[in-house]
NUTORKOL-220376 format. One record per residue (C-alpha): residue number from 0; residue in one letter; chain; x, y negated, z. Coordinates in steps of 0.05 Angstrom, whole numbers, plus 5000, padded with zeros to 4 digits. Example, Ala and Ser with C-alpha at 12.3 -4.5 7.8 and 13.67 -1.06 7.14 Angstrom:
2
+-----+-----+-------+------+------+------+
:   n : res : chain :   px :   py :   pz :
+-----+-----+-------+------+------+------+
:   0 :   A :     A : 5246 : 5090 : 5156 :
:   1 :   S :     A : 5273 : 5021 : 5143 :
+-----+-----+-------+------+------+------+
//
This chain:
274
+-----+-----+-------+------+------+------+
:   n : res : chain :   px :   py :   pz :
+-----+-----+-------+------+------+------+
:   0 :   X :     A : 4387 : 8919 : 3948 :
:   1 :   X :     A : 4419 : 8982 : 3942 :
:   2 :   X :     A : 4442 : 8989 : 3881 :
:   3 :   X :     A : 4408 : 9045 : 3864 :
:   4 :   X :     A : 4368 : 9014 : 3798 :
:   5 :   X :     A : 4296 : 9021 : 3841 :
:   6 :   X :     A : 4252 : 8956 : 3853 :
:   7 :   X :     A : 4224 : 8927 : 3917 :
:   8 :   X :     A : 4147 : 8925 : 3916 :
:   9 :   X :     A : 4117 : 8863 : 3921 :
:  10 :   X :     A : 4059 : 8842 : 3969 :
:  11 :   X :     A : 4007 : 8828 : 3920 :
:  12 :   X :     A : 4022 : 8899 : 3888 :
:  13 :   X :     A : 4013 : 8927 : 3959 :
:  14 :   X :     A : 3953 : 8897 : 3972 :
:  15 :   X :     A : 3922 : 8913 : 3910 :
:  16 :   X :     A : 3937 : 8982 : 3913 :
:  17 :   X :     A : 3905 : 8986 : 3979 :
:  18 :   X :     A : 3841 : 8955 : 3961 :
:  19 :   X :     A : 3833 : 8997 : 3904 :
:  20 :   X :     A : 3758 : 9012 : 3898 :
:  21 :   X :     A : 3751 : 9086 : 3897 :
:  22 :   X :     A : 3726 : 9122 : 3827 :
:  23 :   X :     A : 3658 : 9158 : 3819 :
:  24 :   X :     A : 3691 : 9222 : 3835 :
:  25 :   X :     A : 3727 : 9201 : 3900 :
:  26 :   X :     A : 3654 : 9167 : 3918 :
:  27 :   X :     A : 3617 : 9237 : 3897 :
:  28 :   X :     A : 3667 : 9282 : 3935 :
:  29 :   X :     A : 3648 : 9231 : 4005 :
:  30 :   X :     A : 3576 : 9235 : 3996 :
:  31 :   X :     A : 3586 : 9313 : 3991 :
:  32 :   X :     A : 3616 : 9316 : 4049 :
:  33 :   X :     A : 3568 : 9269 : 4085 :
:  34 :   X :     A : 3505 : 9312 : 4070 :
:  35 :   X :     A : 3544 : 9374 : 4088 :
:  36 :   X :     A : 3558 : 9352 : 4147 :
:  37 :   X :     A : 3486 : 9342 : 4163 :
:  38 :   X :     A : 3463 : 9402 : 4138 :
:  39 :   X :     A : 3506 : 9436 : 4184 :
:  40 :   X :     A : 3497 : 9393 : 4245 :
:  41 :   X :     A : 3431 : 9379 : 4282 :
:  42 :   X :     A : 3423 : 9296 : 4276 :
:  43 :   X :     A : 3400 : 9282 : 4346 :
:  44 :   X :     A : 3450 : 9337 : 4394 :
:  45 :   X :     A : 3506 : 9337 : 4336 :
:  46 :   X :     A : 3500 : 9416 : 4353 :
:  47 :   X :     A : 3509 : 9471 : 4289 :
:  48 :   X :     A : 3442 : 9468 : 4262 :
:  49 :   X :     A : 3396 : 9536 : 4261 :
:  50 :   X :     A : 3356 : 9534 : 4198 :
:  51 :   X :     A : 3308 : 9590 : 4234 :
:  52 :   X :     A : 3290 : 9535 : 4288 :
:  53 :   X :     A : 3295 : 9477 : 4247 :
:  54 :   X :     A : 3243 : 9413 : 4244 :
:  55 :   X :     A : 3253 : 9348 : 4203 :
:  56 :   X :     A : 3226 : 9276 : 4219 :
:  57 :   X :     A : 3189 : 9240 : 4174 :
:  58 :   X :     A : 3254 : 9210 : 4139 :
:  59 :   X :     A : 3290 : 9281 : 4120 :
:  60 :   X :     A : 3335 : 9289 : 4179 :
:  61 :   X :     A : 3346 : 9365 : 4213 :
:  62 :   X :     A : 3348 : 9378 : 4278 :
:  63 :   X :     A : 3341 : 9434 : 4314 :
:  64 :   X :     A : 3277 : 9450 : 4354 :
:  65 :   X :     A : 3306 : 9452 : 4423 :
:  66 :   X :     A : 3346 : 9391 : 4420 :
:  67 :   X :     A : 3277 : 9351 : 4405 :
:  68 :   X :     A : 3239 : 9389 : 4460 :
:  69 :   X :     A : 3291 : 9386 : 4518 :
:  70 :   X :     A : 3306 : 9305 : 4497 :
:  71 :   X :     A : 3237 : 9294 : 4498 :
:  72 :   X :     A : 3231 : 9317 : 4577 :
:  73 :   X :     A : 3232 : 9269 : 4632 :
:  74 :   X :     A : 3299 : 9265 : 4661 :
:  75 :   X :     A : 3343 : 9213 : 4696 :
:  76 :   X :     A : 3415 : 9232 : 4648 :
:  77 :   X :     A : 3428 : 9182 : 4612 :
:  78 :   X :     A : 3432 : 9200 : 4534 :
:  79 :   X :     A : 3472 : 9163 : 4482 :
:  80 :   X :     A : 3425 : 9186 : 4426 :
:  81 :   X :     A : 3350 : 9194 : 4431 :
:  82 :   X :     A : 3291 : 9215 : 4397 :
:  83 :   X :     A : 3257 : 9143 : 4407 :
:  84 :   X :     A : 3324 : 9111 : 4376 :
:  85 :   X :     A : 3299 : 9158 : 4316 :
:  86 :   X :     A : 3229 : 9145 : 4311 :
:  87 :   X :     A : 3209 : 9203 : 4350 :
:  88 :   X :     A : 3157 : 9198 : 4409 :
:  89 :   X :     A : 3137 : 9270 : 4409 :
:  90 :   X :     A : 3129 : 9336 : 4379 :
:  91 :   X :     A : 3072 : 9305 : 4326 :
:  92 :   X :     A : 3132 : 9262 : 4302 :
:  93 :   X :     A : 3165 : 9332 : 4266 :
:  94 :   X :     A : 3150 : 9388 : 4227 :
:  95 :   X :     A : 3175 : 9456 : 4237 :
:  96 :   X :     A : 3216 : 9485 : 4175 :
:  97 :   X :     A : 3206 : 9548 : 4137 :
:  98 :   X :     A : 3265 : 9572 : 4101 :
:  99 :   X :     A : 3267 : 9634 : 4057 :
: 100 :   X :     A : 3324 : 9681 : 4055 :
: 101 :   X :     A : 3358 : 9714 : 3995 :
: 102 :   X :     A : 3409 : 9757 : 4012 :
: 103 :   X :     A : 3452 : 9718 : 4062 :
: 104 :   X :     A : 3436 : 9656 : 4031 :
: 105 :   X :     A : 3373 : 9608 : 4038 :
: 106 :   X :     A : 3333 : 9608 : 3974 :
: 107 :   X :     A : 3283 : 9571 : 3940 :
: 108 :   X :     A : 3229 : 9633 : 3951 :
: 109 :   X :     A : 3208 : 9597 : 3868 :
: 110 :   X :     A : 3272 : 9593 : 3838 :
: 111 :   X :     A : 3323 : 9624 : 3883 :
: 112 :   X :     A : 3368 : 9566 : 3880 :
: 113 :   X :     A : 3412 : 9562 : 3945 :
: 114 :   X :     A : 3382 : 9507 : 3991 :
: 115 :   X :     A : 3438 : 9462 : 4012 :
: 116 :   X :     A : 3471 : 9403 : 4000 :
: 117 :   X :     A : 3482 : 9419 : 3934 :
: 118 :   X :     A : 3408 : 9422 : 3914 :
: 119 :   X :     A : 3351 : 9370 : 3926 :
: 120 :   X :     A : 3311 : 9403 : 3969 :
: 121 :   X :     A : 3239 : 9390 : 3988 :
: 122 :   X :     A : 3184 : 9406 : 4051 :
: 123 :   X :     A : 3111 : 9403 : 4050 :
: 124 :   X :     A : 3065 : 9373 : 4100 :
: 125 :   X :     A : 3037 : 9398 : 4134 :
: 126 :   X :     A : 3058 : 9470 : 4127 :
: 127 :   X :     A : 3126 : 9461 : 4127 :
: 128 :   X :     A : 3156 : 9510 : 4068 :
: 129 :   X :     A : 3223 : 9483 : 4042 :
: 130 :   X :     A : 3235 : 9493 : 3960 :
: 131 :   X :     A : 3281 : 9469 : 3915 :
: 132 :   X :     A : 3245 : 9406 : 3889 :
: 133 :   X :     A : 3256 : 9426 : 3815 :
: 134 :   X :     A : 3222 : 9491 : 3824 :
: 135 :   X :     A : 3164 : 9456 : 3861 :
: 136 :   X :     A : 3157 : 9402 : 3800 :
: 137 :   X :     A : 3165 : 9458 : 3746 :
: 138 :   X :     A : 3097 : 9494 : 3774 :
: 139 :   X :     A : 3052 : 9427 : 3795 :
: 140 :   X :     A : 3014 : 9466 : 3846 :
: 141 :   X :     A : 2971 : 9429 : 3885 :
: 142 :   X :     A : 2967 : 9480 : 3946 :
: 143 :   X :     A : 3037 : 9511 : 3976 :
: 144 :   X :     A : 3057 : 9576 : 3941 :
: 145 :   X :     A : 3075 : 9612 : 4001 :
: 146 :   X :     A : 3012 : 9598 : 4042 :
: 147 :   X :     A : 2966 : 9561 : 3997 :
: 148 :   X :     A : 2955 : 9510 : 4039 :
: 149 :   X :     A : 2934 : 9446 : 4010 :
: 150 :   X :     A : 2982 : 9377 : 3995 :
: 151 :   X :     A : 2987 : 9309 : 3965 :
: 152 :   X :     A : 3044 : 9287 : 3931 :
: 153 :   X :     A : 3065 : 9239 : 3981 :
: 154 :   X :     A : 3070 : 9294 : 4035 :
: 155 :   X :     A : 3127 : 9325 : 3995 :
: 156 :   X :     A : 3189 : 9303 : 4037 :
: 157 :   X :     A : 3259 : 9303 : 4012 :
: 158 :   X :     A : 3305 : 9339 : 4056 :
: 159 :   X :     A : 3364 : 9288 : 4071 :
: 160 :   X :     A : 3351 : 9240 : 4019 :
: 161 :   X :     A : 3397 : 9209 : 3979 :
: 162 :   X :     A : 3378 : 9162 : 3938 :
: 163 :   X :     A : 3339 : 9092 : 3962 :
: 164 :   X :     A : 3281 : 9098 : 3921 :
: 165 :   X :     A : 3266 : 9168 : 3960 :
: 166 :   X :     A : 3283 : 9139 : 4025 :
: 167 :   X :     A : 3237 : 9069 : 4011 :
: 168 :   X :     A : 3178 : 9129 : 3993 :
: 169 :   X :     A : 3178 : 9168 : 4054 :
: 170 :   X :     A : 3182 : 9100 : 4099 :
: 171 :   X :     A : 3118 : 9066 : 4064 :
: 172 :   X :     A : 3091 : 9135 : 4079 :
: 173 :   X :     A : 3105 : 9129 : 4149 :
: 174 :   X :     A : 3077 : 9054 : 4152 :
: 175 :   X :     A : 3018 : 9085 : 4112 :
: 176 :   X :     A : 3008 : 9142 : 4166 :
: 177 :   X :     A : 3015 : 9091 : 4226 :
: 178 :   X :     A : 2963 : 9046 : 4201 :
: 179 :   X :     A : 2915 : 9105 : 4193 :
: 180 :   X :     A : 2934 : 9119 : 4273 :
: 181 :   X :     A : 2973 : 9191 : 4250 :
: 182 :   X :     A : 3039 : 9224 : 4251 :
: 183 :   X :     A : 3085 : 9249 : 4210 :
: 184 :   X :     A : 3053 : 9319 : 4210 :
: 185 :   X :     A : 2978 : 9287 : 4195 :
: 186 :   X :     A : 2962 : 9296 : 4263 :
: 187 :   X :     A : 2933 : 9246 : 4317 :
: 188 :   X :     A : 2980 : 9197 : 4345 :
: 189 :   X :     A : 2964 : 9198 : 4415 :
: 190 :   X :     A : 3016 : 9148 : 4436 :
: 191 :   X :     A : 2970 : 9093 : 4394 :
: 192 :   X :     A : 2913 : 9125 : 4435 :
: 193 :   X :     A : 2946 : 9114 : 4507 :
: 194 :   X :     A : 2960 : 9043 : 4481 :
: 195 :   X :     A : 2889 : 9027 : 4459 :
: 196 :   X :     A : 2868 : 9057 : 4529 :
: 197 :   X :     A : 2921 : 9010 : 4573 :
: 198 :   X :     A : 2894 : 8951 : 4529 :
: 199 :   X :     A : 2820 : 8973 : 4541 :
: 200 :   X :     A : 2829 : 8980 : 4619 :
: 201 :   X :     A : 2868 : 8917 : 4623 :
: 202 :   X :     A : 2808 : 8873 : 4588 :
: 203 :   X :     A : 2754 : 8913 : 4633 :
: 204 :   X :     A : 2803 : 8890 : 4690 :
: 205 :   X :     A : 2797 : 8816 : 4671 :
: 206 :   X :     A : 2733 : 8816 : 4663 :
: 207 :   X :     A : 2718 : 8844 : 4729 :
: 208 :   X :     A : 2761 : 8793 : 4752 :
: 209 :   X :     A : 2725 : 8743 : 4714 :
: 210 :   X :     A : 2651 : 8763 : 4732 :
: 211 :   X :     A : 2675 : 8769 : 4809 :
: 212 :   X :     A : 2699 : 8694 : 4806 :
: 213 :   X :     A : 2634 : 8680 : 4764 :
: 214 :   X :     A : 2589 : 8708 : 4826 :
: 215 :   X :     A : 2635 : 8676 : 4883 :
: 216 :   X :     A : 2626 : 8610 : 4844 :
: 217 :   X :     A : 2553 : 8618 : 4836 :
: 218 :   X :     A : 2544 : 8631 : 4904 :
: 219 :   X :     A : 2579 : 8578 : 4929 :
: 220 :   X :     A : 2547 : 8526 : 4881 :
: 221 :   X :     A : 2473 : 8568 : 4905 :
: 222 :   X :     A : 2494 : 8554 : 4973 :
: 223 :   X :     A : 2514 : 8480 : 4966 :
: 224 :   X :     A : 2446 : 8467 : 4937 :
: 225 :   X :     A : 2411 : 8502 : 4987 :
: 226 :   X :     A : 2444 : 8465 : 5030 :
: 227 :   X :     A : 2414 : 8400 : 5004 :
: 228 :   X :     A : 2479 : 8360 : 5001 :
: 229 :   X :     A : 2461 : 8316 : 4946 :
: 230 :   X :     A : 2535 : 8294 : 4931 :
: 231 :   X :     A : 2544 : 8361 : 4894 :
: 232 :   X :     A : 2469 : 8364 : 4869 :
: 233 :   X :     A : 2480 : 8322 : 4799 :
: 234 :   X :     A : 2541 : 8368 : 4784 :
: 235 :   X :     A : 2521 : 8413 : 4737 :
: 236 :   X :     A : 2587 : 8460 : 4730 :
: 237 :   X :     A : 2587 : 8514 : 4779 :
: 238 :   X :     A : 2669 : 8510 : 4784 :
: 239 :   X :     A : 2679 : 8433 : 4797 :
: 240 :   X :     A : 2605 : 8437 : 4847 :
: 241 :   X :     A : 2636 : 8493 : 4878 :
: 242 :   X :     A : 2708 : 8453 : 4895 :
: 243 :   X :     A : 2669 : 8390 : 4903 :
: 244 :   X :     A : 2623 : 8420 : 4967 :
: 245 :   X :     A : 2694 : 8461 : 4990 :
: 246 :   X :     A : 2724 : 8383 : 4989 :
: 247 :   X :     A : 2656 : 8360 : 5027 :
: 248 :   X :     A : 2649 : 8421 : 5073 :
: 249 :   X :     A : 2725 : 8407 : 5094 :
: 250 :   X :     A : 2720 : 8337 : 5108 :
: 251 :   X :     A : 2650 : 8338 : 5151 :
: 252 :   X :     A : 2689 : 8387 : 5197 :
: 253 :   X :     A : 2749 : 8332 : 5206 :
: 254 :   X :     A : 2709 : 8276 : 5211 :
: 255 :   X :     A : 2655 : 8314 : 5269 :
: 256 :   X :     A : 2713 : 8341 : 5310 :
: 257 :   X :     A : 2739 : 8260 : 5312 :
: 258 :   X :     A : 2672 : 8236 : 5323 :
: 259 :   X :     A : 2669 : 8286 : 5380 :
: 260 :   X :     A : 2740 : 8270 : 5403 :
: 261 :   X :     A : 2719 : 8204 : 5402 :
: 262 :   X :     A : 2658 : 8212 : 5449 :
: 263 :   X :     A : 2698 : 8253 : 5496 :
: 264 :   X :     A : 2752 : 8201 : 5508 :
: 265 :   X :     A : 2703 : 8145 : 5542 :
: 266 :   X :     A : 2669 : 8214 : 5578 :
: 267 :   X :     A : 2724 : 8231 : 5614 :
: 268 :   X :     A : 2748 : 8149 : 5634 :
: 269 :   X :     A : 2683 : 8147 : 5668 :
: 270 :   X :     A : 2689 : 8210 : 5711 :
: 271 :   X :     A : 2759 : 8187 : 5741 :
: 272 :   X :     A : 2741 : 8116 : 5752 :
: 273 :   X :     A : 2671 : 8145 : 5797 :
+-----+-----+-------+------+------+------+
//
C-alpha cells in the first residue's frame, strides 16, 4: 500500500513492542523518581516537606510536623488520608528529625554525604539524628555521635526504605514494640492503656450486674423459704426457686381473687332476693 517500499506492522509486532518489560535502567530511573518525590513531599498532606520540622513513622515515611498535629485534632472535615490509615494514633507514633546542614545542603554531620534520595539514610531512636547509614556502620558506636545518647541496632530506622528486607525489619520491630505495649519512639502506648481500662470497667460492670442479680435472687429464694411454701423448699438452685415461688406467688393471687369472686356472686343473689 503505497508504493513507497515501507511495510505495514503487524499486530503481534505491536503488541510485543508494547509489552516490552522495561530494562534495569528504565526501572532505576522510576524508583529515583519515586523516592524523590517523597523526599520532597510530606506523605500524609502531600505538602513540600520541611526537613527543619520533619518526623518519620516507624516505617521511614516523612511528614511534616504540622500535618501530623493538625490531622490528629478532632474535627468533623472529612479527610481522604489519615494518620490512622498510616499507623499513626498519636504523637508517640513519630519521631522528630534532626538534620545537619553543610553549606546549603543536608549532610551526614560523619561523612558529609548529602542526605537524599540518592544516599541510604538512617535515624536513631529515640533521639532522632539522621546520618548517612554508611557513615553510621563505618564507626559502630553504640551511643549517637551527636548527643551520645544510647541505641540498639534495631532502633536504627531507614529513611524511605527501599528494599523488602529493610521494610520486613522495621515492621517485626513494630509488632515487637506493640507486644511490649510501646511506640515507635519507646514510649508508653497509651491507646493500649485506654483499651485495657474500657475492658476493665466493662468486666467490673458485669460483675456488678452479676452480684446485683446474685442478691435479688437470694433474696427472693430467702423470702420463699421464709415463707414456708414447701413447693419451692426441695429446690436447691436459687434461680429456678426463685422463678418457681414468682410462678406460685402469681397463681395464689388468681386463684384467691376467683375464690373471692366466687363467694361474692351467691352474696349478692341473696341480698336482691330478701
Amino acid at each position: 500500500m503505497g508504493n513507497d517500499g515501507g511495510s505495514i506492522p503487524k499486530r503481534r509486532e505491536l503488541v510485543k513492542n508494547a509489552s516490552r518489560a522495561p530494562t534495569v535502567s528504565e526501572l532505576k530511573a522510576t524508583a529515583l523518581e519515586s523516592l524523590s518525590h517523597a523526599w520532597a513531599h510530606c506523605a500524609l498532606s502531600g505538602e513540600p516537606l520541611d526537613l527543619n520540622a520533619a518526623v518519620s513513622d516507624g516505617r521511614g515515611r516523612l511528614y511534616n510536623y504540622e500535618a501530623i498535629l493538625n490531622s490528629l485534632m478532632p474535627t468533623d472535615a472529612p479527610a481522604e488520608t489519615t494518620p490512622a490509615s498510616m499507623g499513626i494514633t498519636s504523637l508517640r507514633d513519630v519521631v522528630r528529625l534532626k538534620f545537619s546542614r553543610s553549606g546549603d545542603a543536608w549532610a551526614c554531620p560523619i561523612s558529609m554525604k548529602k542526605l537524599g534520595p540518592a544516599t541510604k539514610v538512617v535515624y536513631l531512636v529515640p533521639c532522632g539524628h539522621v546520618f548517612a547509614e554508611v557513615a553510621l556502620t563505618e564507626i559502630q558506636e553504640k551511643s549517637c555521635p551527636e548527643c551520645e545518647t544510647a541505641f540498639d541496632a534495631e532502633n536504627v530506622i531507614v529513611v524511605l526504605p527501599t528494599t523488602e528486607k529493610d521494610m520486613q525489619r522495621m515492621a517485626n520491630r513494630l509488632d515487637g514494640l506493640r507486644a511490649k505495649g510501646l511506640t515507635h519512639a519507646l514510649k508508653k502506648d497509651k491507646s493500649e492503656k485506654k483499651k485495657k481500662k474500657r475492658k476493665n470497667d466493662d468486666s467490673n460492670a458485669a460483675g456488678s450486674e452479676a452480684n446485683a442479680d446474685e442478691i435479688a435472687l437470694g433474696d427472693g429464694n430467702k423470702r420463699s423459704r421464709q415463707g414456708g411454701d414447701s413447693r419451692v423448699s426441695g429446690i436447691n438452685n436459687p434461680l429456678a426457686a426463685s422463678l418457681t415461688a414468682k410462678v406460685l406467688a402469681e397463681q395464689d393471687e388468681r386463684n384467691k381473687r376467683r375464690r373471692l369472686a366466687a363467694g361474692a356472686g351467691p352474696r349478692a343473689h341473696e341480698t336482691a332476693k330478701g
